[in-house]
C-alpha positions in Angstrom: 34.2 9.8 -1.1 30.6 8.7 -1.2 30.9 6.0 0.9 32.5 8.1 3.7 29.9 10.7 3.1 27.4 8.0 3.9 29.0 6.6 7.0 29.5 10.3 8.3 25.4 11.0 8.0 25.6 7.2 9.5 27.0 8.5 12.5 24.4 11.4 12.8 21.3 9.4 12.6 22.9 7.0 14.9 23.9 10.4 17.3 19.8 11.8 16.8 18.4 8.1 17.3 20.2 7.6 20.9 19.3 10.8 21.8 15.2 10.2 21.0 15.9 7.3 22.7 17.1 8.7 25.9 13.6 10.7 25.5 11.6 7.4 24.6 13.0 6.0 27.9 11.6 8.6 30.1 8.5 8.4 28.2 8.5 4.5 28.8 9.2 5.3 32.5 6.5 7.2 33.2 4.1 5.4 31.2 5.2 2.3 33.8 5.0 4.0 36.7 1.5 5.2 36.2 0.4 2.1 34.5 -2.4 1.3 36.9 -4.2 4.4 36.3 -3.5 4.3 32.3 -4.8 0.9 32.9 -8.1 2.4 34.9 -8.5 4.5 32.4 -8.3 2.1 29.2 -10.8 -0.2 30.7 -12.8 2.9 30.8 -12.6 3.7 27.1 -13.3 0.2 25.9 -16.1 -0.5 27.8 -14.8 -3.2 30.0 -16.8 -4.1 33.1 -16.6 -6.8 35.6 -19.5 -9.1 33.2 -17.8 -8.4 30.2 -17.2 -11.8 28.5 -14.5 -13.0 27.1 -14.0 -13.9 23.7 -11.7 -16.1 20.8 -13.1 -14.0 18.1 -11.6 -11.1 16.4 -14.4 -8.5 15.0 -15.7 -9.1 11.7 -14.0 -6.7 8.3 -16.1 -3.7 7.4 -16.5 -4.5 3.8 -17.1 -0.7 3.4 -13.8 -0.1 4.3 -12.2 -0.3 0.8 -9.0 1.5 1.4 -8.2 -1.0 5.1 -5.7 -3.1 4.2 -5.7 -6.8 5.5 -3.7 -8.9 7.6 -4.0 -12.8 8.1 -2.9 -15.0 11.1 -1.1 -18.0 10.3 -3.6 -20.0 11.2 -2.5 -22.0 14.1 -6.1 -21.8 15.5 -7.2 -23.8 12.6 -7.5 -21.9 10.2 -6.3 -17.7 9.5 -7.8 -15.0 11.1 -8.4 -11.9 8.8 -8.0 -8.4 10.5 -8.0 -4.8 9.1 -5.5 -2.4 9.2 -5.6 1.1 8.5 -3.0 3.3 7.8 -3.4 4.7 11.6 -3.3 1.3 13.1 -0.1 0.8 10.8 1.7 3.8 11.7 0.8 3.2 15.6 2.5 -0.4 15.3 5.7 0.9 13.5 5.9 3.0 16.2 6.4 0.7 18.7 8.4 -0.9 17.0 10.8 2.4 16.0 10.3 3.3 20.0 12.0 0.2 21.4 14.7 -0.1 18.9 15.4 3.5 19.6 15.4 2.8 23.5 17.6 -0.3 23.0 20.0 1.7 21.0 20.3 4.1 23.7 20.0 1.6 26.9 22.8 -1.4 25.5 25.4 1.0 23.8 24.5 0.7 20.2 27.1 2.5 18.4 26.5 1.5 14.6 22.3 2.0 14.3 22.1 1.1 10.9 19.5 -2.3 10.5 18.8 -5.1 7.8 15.5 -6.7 8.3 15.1 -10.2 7.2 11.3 -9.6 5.9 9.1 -10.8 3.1 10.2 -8.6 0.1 7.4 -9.4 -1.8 3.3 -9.3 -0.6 2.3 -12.0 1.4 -0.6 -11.1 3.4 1.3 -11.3 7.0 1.2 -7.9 9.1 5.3 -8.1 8.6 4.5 -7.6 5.0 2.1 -4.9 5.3 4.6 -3.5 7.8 7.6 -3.3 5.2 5.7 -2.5 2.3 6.5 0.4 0.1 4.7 3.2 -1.7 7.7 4.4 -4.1 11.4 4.2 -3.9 12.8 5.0 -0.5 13.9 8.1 0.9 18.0 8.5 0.8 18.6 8.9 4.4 16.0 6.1 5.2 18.0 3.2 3.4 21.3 4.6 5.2 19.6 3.6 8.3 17.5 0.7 6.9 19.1 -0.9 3.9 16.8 -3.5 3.7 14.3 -0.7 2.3 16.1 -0.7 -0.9 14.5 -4.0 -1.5 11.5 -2.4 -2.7 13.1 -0.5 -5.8 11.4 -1.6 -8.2 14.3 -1.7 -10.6 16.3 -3.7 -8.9 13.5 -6.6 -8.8 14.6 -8.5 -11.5 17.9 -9.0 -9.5 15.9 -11.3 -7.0 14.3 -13.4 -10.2 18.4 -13.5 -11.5 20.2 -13.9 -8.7 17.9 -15.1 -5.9 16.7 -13.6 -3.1 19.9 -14.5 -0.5 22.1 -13.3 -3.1 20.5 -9.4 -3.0 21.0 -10.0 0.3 24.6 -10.8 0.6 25.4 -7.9 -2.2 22.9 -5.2 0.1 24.7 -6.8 3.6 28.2 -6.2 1.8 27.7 -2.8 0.6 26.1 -0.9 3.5 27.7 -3.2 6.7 25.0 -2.5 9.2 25.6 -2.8 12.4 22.3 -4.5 13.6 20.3 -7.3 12.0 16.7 -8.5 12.9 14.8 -11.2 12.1 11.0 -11.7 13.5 11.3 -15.4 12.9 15.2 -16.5 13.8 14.6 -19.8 11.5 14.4 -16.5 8.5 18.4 -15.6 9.8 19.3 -19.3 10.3 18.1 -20.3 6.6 20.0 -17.4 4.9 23.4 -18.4 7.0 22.7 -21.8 6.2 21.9 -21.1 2.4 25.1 -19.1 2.3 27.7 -21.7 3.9 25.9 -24.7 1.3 25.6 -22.5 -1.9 27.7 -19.8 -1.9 29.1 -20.2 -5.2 25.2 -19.3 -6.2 24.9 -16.8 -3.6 27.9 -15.2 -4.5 27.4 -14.2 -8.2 25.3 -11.2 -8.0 29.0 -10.0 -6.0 31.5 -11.5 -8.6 29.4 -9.7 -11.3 29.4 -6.6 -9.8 33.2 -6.8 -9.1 34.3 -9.0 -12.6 31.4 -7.4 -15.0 30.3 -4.5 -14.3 29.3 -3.3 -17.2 26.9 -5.5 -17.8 24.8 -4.7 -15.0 21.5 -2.4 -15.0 22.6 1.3 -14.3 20.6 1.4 -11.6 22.7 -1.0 -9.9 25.2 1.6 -9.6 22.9 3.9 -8.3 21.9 1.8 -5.3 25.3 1.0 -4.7 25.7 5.2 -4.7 22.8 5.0 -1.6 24.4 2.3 0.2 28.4 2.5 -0.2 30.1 2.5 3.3 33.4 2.5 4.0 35.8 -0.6 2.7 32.6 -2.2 0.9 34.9 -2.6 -2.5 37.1 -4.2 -0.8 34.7 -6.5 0.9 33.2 -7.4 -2.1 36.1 -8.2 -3.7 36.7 -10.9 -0.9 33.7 -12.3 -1.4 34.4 -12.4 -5.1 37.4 -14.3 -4.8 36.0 -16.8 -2.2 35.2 -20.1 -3.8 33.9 -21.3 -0.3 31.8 -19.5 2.3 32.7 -16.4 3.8 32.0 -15.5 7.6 29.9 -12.4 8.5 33.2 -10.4 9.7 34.3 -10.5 6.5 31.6 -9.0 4.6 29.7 -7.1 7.2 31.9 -6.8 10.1 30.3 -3.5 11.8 27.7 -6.0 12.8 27.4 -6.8 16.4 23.7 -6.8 17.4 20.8 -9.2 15.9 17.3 -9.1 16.9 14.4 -11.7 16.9 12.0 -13.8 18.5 13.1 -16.2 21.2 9.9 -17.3 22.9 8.3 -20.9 22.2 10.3 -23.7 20.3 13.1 -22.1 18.3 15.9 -23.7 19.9 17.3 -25.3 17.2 17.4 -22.4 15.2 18.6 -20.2 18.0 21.4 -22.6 18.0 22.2 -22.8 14.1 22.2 -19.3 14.5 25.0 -19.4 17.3 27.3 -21.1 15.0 27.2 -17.8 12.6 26.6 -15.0 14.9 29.2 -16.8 18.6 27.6 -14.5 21.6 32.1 -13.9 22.2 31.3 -11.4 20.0 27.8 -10.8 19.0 24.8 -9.3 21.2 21.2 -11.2 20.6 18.2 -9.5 21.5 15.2 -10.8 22.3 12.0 -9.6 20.5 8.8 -8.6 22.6 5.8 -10.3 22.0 3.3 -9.3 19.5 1.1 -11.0 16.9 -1.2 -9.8 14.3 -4.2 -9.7 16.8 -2.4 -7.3 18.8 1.1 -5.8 20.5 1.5 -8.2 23.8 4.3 -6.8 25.6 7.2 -3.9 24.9 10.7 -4.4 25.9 12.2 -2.2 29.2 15.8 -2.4 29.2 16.8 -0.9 32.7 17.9 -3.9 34.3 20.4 -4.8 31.3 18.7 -7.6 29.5 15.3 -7.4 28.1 12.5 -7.5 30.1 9.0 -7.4 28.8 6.1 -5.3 30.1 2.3 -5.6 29.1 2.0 -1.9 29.0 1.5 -1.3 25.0 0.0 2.1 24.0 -3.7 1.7 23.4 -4.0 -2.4 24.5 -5.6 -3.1 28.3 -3.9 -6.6 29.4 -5.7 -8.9 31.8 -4.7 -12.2 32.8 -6.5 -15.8 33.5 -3.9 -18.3 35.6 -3.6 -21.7 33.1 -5.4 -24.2 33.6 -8.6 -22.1 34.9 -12.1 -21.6 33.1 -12.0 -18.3 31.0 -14.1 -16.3 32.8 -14.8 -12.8 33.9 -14.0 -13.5 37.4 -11.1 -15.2 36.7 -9.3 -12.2 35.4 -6.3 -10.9 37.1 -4.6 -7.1 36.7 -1.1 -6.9 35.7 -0.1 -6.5 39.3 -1.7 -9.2 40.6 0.6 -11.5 39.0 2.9 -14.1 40.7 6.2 -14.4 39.6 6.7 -18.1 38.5 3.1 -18.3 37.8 2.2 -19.1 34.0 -1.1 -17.0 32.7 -3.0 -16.5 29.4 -3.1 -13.2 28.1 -6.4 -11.7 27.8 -6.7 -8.4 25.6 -8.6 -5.3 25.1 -7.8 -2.0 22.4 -9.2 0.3 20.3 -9.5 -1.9 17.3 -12.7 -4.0 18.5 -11.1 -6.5 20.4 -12.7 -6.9 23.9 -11.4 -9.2 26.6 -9.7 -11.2 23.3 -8.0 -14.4 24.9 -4.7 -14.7 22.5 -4.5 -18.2 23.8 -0.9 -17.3 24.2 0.9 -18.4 28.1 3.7 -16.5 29.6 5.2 -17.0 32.8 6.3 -14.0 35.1 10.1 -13.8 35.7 10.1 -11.2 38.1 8.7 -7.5 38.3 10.2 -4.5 37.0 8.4 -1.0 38.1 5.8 -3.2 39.7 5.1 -4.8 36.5 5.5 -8.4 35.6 8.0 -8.8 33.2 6.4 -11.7 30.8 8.6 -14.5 29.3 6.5 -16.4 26.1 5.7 -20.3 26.7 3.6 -21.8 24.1 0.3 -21.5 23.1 -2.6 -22.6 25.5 -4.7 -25.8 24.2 -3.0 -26.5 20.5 -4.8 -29.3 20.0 -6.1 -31.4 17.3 -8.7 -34.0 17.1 -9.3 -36.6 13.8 -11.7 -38.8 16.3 -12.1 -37.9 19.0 -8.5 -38.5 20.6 -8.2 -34.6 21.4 -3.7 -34.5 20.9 -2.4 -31.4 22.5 0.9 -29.8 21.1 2.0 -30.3 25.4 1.7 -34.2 24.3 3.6 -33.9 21.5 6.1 -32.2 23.1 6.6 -35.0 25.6 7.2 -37.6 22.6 9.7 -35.4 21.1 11.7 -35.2 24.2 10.8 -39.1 24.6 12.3 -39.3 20.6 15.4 -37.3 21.4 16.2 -39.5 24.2 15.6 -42.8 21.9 17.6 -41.7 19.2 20.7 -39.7 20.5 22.0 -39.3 17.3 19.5 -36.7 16.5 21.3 -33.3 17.0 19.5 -30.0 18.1 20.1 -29.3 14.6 16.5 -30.8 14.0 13.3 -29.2 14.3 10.3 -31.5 14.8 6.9 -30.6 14.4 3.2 -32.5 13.6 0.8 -32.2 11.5 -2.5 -34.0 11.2 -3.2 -35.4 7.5 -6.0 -36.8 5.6 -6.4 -36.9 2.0 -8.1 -39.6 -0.2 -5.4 -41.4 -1.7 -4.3 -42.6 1.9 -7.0 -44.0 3.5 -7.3 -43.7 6.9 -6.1 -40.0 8.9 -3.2 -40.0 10.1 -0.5 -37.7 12.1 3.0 -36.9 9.6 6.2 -36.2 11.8 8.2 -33.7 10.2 12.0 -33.6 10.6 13.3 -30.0 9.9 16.6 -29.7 9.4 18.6 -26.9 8.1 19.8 -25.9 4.6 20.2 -28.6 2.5 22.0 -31.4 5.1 19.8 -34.2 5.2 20.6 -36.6 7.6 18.9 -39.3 5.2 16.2 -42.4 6.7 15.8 -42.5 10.4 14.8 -46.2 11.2 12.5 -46.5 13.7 11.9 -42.9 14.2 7.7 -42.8 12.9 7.3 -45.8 15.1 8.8 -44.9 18.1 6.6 -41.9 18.0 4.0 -43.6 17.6 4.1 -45.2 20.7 5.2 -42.5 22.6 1.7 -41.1 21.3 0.3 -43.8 22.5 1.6 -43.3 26.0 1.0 -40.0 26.3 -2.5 -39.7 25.3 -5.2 -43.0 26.0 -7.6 -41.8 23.3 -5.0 -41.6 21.1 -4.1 -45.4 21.6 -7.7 -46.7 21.6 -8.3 -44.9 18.2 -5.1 -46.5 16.7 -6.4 -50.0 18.4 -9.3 -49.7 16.4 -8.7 -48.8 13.7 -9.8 -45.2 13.2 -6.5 -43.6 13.2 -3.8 -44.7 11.0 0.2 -45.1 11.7 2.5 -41.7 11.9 3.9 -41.0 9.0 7.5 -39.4 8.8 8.5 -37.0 6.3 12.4 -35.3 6.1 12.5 -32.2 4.8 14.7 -28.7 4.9 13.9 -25.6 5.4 14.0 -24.6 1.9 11.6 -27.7 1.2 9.1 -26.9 3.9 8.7 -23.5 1.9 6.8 -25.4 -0.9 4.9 -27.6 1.2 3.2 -25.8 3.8 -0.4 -25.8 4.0 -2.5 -23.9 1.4 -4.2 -20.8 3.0 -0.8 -20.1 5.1 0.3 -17.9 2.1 4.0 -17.2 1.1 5.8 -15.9 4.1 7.3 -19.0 5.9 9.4 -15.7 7.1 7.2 -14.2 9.2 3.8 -16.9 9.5 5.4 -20.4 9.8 5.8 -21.3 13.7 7.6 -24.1 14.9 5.1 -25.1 16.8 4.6 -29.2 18.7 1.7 -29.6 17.1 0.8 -27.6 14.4 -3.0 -27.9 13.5 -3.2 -27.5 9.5 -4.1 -30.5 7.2 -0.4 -31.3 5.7 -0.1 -31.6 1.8 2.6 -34.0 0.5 3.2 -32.2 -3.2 1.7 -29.2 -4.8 0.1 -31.7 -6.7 -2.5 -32.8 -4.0 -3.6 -29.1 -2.2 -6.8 -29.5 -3.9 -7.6 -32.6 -2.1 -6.1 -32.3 1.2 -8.2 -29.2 1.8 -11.5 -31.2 1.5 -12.4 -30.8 5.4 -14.4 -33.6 6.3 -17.1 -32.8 9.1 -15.8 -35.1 11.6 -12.4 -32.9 11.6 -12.4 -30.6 14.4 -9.2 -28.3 15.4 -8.8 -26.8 19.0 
C-alpha cells in the first residue's frame, strides 16, 4: 500500500515538474531571444568597458564573511582556487540546475522524474558538496523525487561505514527505482557499475540483510524504506538477494531510462564503460552543460532534440577571445559574433566579482540556435607544466597518447591515461609518471615498453622536452597502473576527498603526484624552480 501511495504522489510531481517545465521553456525562450540586450545590459551592471582587462584571478574571500561557505577548484591551474558562496549564490546555482532538468523533462518525454545523484555524501569542499549538503533530514516529498537525499540521514550513516558506500547505493537504487540517474563526473557512474559487476557479493549485503535479517537492522532502516518503497521493490530486492553474481540495472531499477553527466573533454573511456551498463537501445544519455566552480558556462536548450548549449546563464556576461590570440580587450568577441567551427576561450563576467575572468576553458561552436552559438567543451586552454624550462602542454600529451595507443594495440579504450609531473627527494631527478587508469579492479598487469615509448614520443613532440632529458635535467617517465578505486588514495594532497566531483581526466594534469600516503609530506615541498601554467 505504501509503496503504491508513493509511486502515485510519484506521478504527481512528475505531472507539476513537466508542467513548470513547459513554463521554464518559455522563460528560456525569451531570455534567448532578447539575449543581446540582457547582454547590453549586464555589461552595464558590472562595469565592463571596452579597457576593461582581463583577468586569471578570482576576487580574494572576505574574511568578515563568517557565515559564506567555501568552495575549492580542483586545482588544475596549479593549485585550488578558493571562492565564497552564500546561501544566495547557492540557491541561484541550484536553480539552474532544477530549471534545466525541469525543461528536459518536459522537452525529451520524461515520464518517471524521480533522480539519484551520484554526489559526495560526505563534505569535501567541491561546490557539488556544498550543493547537496543538508541542514536536517529531508522533506518526505523531496526524497520521492530525489532519493539520493536520504543519504544525509544522519541515522542511516553508519550503514555507509558497515556496508560501504556502493552498497547504500544499490539498497536506495532498489527501493525507490528512479527513473533518471546523474552523475557530474561519468567516471563516478562508471566506478559504481564497475564496483558492482567485480564485488557484488560485498555490495550486495546491505540487500540480503534487509531481505534474510531483518530484524537485526536499525529501526530506522525501516523507516527509510517507508519514504522510499515503490512498487515491486520487495521483490527486487529479493532478486538481488538471491544473486550470487552481478545483477543488471533492469533488474533492480528498471524504471530507469535517462542518465545525466558530463561529456566534454577526455571521458571517453568512461563514457564507454558506461555504455556496457546503461546500451543507448534502451537508455537516453544526456549531456551536462558546462559549469565549474568559478561560474555557470552554458545552460542546455533542448528545441532541436538533443542538447545544445547556450552562454546565456542568469546573472553571468559571456565574451569570447578566438584560441590561439593574445588575451586582450580588443580581442573580445560577443556571443553573436561567433563562427561556427571556430574554437574560443570563454571569458566571464557576474555579480560575484568576477570581471572579464578567462576560465581558460575552449569550446568550439557547433551551430546557432536562436542566433546563439551553441558551445561544445574541448579542453582546457594552455595546461601546461614546466620542471625546467621544457614548457609540456596537456595538447602534447595528448598527441603521445594517441602515438601510445597506436604502438600498443592491445590497450583497449578501457584505459584512461593521464600525466603527472613528480618530484620528491627520494628519487632524484623530476620526472613525468604516466598513469594507466583502468576500471574497477581489472588490472591488465606490466605493460612492457609502455613508459619508454612515451618517452620518446615526448621527445618528439616537444624539443625542450628532449634537450632537458639529453642533459640530464629531467629524468625518465615513470609508469604507474592503477584503478579507479586506487587513484582515490593517491591523488594529490590539497585536491581534497571528492575524486567524484574534482578529479578530471585531464592529458596533463599539473599536480605534483604522491606514490603512498606515506610520502605527501615530501612531495609537496615546491621547489622554486617548479613553475605550473
Amino acid at each position: 500500500m505504501r509503496a503504491g501511495c508513493n509511486d502515485a504522489l510519484r506521478f504527481l510531481i512528475g505531472v507539476v515538474l513537466r508542467a513548470a517545465g513547459a513554463l521554464a521553456e518559455i522563460l528560456h525562450r525569451l531570455r534567448a531571444r532578447h539575449h543581446r540586450l540582457l547582454w547590453s545590459k549586464m555589461r552595464r551592471r558590472f562595469g565592463i568597458c571596452p579597457e576593461t582587462e582581463l583577468t586569471t584571478e578570482v576576487p580574494p574571500l572576505d574574511p568578515a564573511s563568517d557565515s559564506t561557505r567555501i568552495a575549492s577548484t580542483s586545482g588544475t591551474r596549479g593549485s585550488p582556487k578558493r571562492l565564497a558562496y552564500s546561501r544566495r549564490r547557492i540557491a541561484a546555482v541550484r536553480w539552474v540546475f532544477v530549471d534545466s532538468f525541469m525543461r528536459a523533462f518536459w522537452m525529451l518525454g520524461v515520464r518517471r522524474t524521480s533522480m539519484y545523484v551520484f554526489g559526495p555524501v560526505q563534505p569535501d569542499g567541491s561546490l557539488s558538496s556544498l550543493l547537496l549538503s543538508e541542514a536536517d533530514r529531508p522533506p518526505y516529498l523531496a526524497t520521492l523525487q530525489a532519493p539520493y537525499r536520504i543519504h544525509s540521514w544522519e541515522t542511516l550513516r553508519p550503514l555507509h561505514d558497515a556496508y560501504g558506500l556502493e552498497a547504500v547505493r544499490l539498497w536506495i537504487l532498489a527501493v525507490s527505482n528512479p527513473g533518471v540517474l546523474y552523475s557530474t563526473n561519468p567516471s563516478t557512474m562508471s566506478v559504481f557499475f564497475d564496483t558492482l559487476e567485480d564485488d557484488w557479493m560485498r555490495c550486495s549485503a546491505l540487500v540480503r540483510d534487509c531481505v534474510r535479517t531483518p530484524d537485526t537492522l536499525d529501526p530506522s532502516l525501516a523507516a527509510a524504506t517507508r519514504r522510499l518503497a515503490s512498487n515491486g521493490y520487495a521483490q527486487r530486492l529479493k532478486r538481488i538477494a538471491e544473486s550470487p553474481t552481478f545483477l543488471p540495472i533492469d533488474e533492480w531499477a528498471p524504471a530507469t531510462r535517462v542518465y545525466v553527466c558530463w561529456t566534454g573533454g577526455y571521458l571517453a573511456p568512461f563514457l564507454d564503460r558506461l555504455e556496457l551498463y546503461l546500451p543507448a537501445s534502451r537508455f537516453r544519455r544526456v549531456p551536462m552543460y558546462s559549469m565549474s566552480t568559478e561560474t555557470i558556462e552554458t545552460i542546455p536548450d533542448f528545441r532541436l532534440g538533443d542538447a545544445s548549449f547556450l552562454p546565456i546563464a542568469p546573472g553571468v556576461c559571456c565574451e569570447f577571445l578566438e584560441s590561439g590570440v593574445p588575451r586582450a580587450p580588443d580581442r573580445l568577441l560577443a556571443p553573436g559574433e561567433l563562427s561556427v567551427g571556430s574554437v574560443y576561450e570563454l571569458v566571464v563576467s557576474n555579480a560575484h566579482g568576477l570581471r572579464r575572468y578567462c576560465t581558460g576553458d575552449l569550446f568550439r561552436v557547433e551551430r546557432f540556435v536562436s542566433d546563439l552559438p551553441d558551445l561544445r567543451f574541448l579542453r582546457r586552454r594552455g595546461l601546461g607544466y614546466s620542471f625546467t624550462g621544457e614548457k609540456l602542454t596537456g595538447t602534447q600529451a595528448l598527441l603521445a597518447y594517441e602515438g601510445l595507443r597506436r604502438s600498443f594495440p592491445d590497450l583497449t579504450d578501457d584505459h584512461a591515461l593521464t600525466c603527472f609531473p613528480s618530484l620528491q627527494p627520494a628519487e632524484g631527478l623530476p620526472h613525468y609518471r604516466l598513469v594507466l587508469v583502468y576500471p574497477g579492479q581489472k588490472d591488465p598487469g606490466p605493460v612492457a615498453g609502455l613508459a619508454e615509448r612515451f618517452d620518446e614520443l615526448l621527445r618528439a613532440v616537444n624539443s625542450e622536452y628532449r634537450a632537458k632529458r639529453s642533459s640530464g635535467r629531467l629524468g625518465a617517465v615513470r609508469l604507474e597502473r592503477v584503478g579507479l578505486h586506487g587513484l582515490r588514495e593517491r591523488l594529490p594532497q590539497g585536491s581534497g576527498g571528492g575524486l567524484d566531483s574534482q578529479f578530471k581526466f585531464l592529458p596533463l594534469y599539473p599536480r605534483l603526484w604522491e606514490s603512498s600516503a606515506g610520502d605527501r609530506s615530501a612531495s609537496n615541498r615546491r621547489p622554486s624552480a617548479l613553475r605550473s601554467a
